[in-house]
C-alpha positions as CSV (number, residue, x, y, z in Angstrom):
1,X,-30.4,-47.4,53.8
2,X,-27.8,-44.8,52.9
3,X,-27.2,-46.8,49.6
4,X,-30.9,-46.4,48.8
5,X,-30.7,-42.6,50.0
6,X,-27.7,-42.1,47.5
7,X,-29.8,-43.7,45.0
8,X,-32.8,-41.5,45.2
9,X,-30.3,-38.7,45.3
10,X,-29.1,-39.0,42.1
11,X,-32.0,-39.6,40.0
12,X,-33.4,-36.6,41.3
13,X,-29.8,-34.5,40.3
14,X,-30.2,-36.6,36.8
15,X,-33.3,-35.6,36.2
16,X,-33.0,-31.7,36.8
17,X,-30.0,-31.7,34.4
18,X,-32.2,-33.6,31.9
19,X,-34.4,-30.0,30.8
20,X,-30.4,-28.8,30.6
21,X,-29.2,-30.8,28.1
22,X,-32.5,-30.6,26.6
23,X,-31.8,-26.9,26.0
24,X,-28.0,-27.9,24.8
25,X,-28.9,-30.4,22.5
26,X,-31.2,-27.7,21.1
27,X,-28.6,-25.0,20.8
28,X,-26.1,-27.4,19.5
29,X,-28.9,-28.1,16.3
30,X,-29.3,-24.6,15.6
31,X,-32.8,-23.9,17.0
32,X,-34.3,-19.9,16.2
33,X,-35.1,-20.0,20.2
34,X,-35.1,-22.4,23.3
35,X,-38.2,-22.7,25.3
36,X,-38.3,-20.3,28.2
37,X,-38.9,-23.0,30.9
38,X,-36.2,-24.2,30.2
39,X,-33.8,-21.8,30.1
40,X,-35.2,-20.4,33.6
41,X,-34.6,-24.0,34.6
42,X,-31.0,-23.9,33.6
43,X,-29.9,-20.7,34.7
44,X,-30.9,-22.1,38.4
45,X,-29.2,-25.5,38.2
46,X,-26.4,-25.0,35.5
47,X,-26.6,-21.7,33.9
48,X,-22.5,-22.7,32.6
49,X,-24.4,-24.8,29.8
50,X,-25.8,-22.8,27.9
51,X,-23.3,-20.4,28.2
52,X,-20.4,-22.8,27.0
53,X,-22.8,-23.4,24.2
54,X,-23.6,-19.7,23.3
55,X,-20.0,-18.8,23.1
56,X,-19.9,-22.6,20.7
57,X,-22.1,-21.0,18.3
58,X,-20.6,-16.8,18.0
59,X,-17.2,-18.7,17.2
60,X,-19.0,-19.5,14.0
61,X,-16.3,-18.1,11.5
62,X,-17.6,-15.4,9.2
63,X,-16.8,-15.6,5.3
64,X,-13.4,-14.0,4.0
65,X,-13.8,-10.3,3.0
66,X,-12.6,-10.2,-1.2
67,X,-9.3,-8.2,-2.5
68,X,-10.5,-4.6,-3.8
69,X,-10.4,-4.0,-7.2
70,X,-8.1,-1.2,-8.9
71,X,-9.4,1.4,-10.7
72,X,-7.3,-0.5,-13.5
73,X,-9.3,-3.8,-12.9
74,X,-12.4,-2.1,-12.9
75,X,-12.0,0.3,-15.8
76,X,-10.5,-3.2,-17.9
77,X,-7.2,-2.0,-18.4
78,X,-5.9,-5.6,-17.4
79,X,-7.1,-7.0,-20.6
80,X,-5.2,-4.3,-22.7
81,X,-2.5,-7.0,-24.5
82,X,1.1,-5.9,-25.4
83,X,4.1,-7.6,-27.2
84,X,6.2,-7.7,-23.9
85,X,3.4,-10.0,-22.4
86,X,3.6,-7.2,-19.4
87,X,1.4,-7.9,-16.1
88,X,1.4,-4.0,-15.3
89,X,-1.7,-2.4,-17.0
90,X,-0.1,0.8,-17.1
91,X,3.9,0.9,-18.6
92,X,6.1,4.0,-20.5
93,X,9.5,3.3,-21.3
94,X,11.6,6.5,-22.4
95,X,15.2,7.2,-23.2
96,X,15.9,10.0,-20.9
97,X,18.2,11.7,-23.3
98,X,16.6,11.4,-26.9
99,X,13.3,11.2,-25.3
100,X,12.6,8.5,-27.8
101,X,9.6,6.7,-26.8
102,X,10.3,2.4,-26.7
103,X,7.3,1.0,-25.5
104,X,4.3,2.5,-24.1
105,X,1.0,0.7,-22.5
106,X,-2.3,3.0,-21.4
107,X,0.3,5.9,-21.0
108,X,-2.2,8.4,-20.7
109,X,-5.0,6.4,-18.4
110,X,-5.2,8.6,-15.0
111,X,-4.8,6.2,-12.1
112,X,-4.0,6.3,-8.1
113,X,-0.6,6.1,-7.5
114,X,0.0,5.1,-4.2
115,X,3.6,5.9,-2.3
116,X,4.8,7.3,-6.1
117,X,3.7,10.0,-4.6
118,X,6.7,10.6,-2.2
119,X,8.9,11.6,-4.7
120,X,6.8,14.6,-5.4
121,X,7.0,15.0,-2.0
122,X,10.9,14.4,-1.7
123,X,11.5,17.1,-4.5
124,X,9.3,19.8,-2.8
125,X,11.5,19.0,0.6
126,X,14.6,19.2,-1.3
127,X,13.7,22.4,-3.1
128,X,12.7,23.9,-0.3
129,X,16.4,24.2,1.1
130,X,14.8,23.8,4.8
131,X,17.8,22.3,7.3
132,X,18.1,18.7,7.2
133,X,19.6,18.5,10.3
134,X,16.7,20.0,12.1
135,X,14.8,17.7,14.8
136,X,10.9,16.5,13.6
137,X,8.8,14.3,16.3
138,X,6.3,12.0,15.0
139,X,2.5,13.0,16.2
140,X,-0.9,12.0,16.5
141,X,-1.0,13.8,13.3
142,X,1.2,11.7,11.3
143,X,-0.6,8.4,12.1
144,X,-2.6,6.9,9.1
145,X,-6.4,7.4,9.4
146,X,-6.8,6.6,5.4
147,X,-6.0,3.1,5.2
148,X,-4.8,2.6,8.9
149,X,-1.2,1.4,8.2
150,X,1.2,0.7,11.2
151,X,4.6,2.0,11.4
152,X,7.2,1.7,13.5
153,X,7.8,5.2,14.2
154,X,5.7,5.5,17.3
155,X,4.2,8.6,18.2
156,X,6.4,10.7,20.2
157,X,9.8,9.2,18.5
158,X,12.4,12.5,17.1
159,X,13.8,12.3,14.0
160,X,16.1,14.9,11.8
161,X,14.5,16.1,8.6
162,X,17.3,13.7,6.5
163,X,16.6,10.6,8.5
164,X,12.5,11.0,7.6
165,X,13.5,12.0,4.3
166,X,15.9,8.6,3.9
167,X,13.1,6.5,5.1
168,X,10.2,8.3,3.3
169,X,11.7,7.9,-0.1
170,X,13.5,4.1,0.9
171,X,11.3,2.2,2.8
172,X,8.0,4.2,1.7
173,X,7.6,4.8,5.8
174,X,4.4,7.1,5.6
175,X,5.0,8.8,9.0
176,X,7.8,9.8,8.0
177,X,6.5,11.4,4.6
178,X,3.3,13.4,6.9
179,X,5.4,14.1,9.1
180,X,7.9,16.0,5.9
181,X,4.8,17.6,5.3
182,X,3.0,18.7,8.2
183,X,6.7,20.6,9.2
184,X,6.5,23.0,5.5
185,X,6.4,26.4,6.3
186,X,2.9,27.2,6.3
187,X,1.7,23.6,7.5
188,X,0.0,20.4,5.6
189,X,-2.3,22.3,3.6
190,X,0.8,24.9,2.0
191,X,2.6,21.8,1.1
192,X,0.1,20.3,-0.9
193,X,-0.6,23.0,-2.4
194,X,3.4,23.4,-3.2
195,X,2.8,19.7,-4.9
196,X,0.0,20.8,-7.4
197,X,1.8,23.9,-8.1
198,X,5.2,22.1,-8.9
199,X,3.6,19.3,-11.0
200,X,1.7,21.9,-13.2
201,X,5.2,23.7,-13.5
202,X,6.2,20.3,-14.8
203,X,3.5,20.0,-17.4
204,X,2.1,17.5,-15.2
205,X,-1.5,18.0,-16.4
206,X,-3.1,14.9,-15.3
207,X,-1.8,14.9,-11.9
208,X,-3.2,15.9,-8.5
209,X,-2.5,15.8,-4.9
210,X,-4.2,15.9,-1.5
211,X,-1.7,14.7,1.0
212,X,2.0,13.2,0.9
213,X,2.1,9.8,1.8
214,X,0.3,8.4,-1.6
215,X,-2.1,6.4,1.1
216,X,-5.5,8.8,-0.2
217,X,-6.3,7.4,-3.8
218,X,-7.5,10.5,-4.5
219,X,-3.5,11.0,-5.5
220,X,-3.4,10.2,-9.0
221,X,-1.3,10.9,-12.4
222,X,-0.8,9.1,-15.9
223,X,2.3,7.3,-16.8
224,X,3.4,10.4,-19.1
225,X,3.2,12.9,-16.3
226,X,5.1,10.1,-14.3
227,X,7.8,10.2,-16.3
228,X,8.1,14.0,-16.1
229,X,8.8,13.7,-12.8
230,X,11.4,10.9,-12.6
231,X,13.5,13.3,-15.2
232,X,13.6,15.8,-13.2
233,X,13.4,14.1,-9.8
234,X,16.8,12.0,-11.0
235,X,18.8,15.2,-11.0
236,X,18.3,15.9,-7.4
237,X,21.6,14.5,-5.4
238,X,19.4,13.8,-2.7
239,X,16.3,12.0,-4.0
240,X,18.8,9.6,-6.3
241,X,20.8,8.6,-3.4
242,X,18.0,8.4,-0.5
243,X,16.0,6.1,-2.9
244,X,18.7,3.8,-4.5
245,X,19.8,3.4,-0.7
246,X,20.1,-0.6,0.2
247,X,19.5,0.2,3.9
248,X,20.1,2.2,6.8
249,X,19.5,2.1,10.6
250,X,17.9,4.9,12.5
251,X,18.0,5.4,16.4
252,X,14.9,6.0,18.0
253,X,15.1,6.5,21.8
254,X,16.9,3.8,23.4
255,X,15.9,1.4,20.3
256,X,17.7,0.9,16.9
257,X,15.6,0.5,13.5
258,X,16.8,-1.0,10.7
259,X,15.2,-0.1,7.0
260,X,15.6,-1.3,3.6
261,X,14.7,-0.7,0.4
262,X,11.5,-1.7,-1.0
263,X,12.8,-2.1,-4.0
264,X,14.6,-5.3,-4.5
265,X,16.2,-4.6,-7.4
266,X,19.0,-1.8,-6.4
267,X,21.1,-4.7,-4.7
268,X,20.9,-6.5,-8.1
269,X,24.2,-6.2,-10.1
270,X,22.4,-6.8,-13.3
271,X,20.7,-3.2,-12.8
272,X,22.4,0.3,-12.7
273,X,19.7,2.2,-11.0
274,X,19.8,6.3,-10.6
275,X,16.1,6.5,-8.8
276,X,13.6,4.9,-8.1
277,X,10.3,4.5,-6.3
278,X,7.7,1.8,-5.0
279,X,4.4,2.1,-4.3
280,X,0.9,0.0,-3.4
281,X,-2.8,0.5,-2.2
282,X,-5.2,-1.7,-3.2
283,X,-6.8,1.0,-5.5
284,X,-3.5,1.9,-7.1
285,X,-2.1,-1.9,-7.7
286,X,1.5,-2.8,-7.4
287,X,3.6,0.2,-8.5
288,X,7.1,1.3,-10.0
289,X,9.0,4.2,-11.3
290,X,12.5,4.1,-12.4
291,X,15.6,5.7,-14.1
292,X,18.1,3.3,-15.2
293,X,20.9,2.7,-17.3
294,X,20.4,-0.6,-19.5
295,X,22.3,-1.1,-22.6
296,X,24.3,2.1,-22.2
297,X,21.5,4.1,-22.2
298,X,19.5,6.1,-19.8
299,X,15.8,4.9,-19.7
300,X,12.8,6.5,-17.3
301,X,10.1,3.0,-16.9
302,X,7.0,3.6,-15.6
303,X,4.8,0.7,-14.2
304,X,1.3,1.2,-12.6
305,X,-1.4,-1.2,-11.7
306,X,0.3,-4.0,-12.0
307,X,-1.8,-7.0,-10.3
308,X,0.9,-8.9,-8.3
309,X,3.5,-8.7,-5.4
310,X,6.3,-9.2,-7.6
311,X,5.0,-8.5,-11.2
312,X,5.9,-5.0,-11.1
313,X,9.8,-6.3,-10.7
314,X,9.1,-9.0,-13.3
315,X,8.0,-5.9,-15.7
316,X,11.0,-4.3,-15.1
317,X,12.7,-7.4,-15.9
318,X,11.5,-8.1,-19.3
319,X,12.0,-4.7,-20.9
320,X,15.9,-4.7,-19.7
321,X,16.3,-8.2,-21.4
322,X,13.9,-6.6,-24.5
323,X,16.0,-3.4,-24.8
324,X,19.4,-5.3,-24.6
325,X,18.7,-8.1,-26.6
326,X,16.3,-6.1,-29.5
327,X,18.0,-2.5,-29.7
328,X,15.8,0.7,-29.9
329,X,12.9,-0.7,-32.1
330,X,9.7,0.9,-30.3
331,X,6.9,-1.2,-29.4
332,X,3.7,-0.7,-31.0
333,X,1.5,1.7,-29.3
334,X,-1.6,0.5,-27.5
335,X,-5.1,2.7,-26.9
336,X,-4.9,5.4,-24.5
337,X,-7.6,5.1,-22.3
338,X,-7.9,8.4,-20.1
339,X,-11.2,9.4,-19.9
340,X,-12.6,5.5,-19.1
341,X,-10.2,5.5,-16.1
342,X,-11.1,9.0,-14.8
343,X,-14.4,7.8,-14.2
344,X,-14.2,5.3,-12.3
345,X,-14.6,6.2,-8.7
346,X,-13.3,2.8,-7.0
């Protein structure tokens, strides 16, 4: 008898989970909507079900957002040839002290130019005599709301003026740039306005600034006015040594940062290099600025939009093998582009 109760038992349990894995079997296929009885019916027996297979189906992976164009790519600037078979779609190779012109690519298109930027904001800094020595904390403030970076400089961490200087200019650290910024006499807004005003006493006409981390793509300059700045940014004690630095370490609290250089080309013996700066957003491209010695003679390079990680490097690469294996002979000029690249908004 009890075998026959047991029995009876379970074909009744089997057949009240059978409207259950009705509904599953239907959720599984992908149907718009499961019948309401049975749903009702399944929350009262084994509402787990349908659960475990709601959570099967939101799990469903959603398609891979696409790399942003630069303004480069999408004003064509990328299919602008040259002799040097360069990847950067932007390049201006100067001698410093003839002012000779060796090779120049798009010079005068007006693109973003990402953490470039911080030297402008180095020199102001510098200029500016404030004390290096004197104690910055890190704020809300400083925290990147444009392209929502991290950084290891938490909020709250104290820092002298050198140290954010050193790291700003080195490592590209962008809280350590606001932060540079935000402390100018006269706040954020006096400092940028300190930028614009120094880069049109530089004859810097296609160059503006709204902040000084180079995050805002709104930041933007040609490779001409570019090379202004490097000039006169490479006689600055300060900016040649902070940004040719290999590395440094940096207490914070009871913790001990280490930086280096984003640039991995002043460890390389093959490379004498006075100053330099890195710099990347998506907008911008891959970046470079540089004065170096190659060949015995002082050259400024500028490289902007360049399309990969290390293609800005490779760049760099080719014209100190060009300019010591083929001498001063200039590389034909390409098409300035200017006003196609200012209007493209990105």
């Amino acid at each position: 008898m009890n075998r026959i109760l047991r029995t009876v038992v379970l074909g009744t349990f089997v057949a009240a989970l059978a409207p259950v894995g009705a509904a599953a079997a239907q959720v599984k296929r992908g149907a718009s909507k499961p019948v309401t009885g049975i749903v009702k019916h399944a929350r009262s027996a084994k509402s787990f079900v349908v659960a475990k297979q709601r959570r099967s189906v939101i799990r469903l992976a959603a398609p891979a957002a696409l790399p942003r164009a630069s303004f480069g790519q999408l004003a064509g600037l990328h299919g602008m040839s040259d002799q040097l078979d360069l990847k950067s779609s932007v390049a201006l190779v100067i001698d410093q002290d003839t002012r000779e012109v060796l090779l120049r690519k798009n010079d005068s298109a007006v693109l973003p130019i990402a953490s470039i930027t911080k030297l402008m904001t180095g020199l102001i800094v510098s200029e500016a005599k404030l004390p290096m020595d004197e104690v910055i904390s890190i704020t809300q403030d400083d925290v990147d709301t444009e392209k929502h970076s991290g950084s290891r400089l938490r909020v709250g961490a104290t820092l002298s003026r050198q140290e954010l200087m050193h790291l700003a200019l080195m490592s590209s650290e962008n809280r350590a740039a606001h932060a540079l910024g935000r402390t100018y006499p006269g706040g954020l807004s006096a400092f940028v306005e300190a930028m614009n005003t120094k880069a049109k006493l530089l004859g810097m006409k296609d160059t503006h600034y709204v902040e000084p981390t180079g995050l805002s793509s709104r930041n933007q300059s040609s490779a001409q006015d570019l090379a202004n700045l490097v000039n006169i940014a490479s006689s600055d004690p300060m900016l040649r040594e902070f940004s040719t630095s290999h590395g440094t370490e940096v207490a914070v609290g009871n913790r001990t940062l280490q930086y280096r250089n984003t640039n991995r080309l002043v460890a390389s013996p093959a490379w004498e290099i006075g100053l330099q700066k890195t710099g990347y957003i998506s907008e911008a491209g891959q970046c470079l600025v540089m004065q170096a010695k190659v060949a015995g003679r002082k050259l400024i390079m500028v490289f902007l939009d360049s399309a990969g990680k290390l293609s800005r490097i490779g760049d760099a690469e080719r014209v100190r093998r060009w300019v010591e294996t083929s001498g001063p002979t200039a590389v034909v000029p390409t098409p300035s582009t200017t006003t196609l690249v200012r209007q493209v908004s990105g």
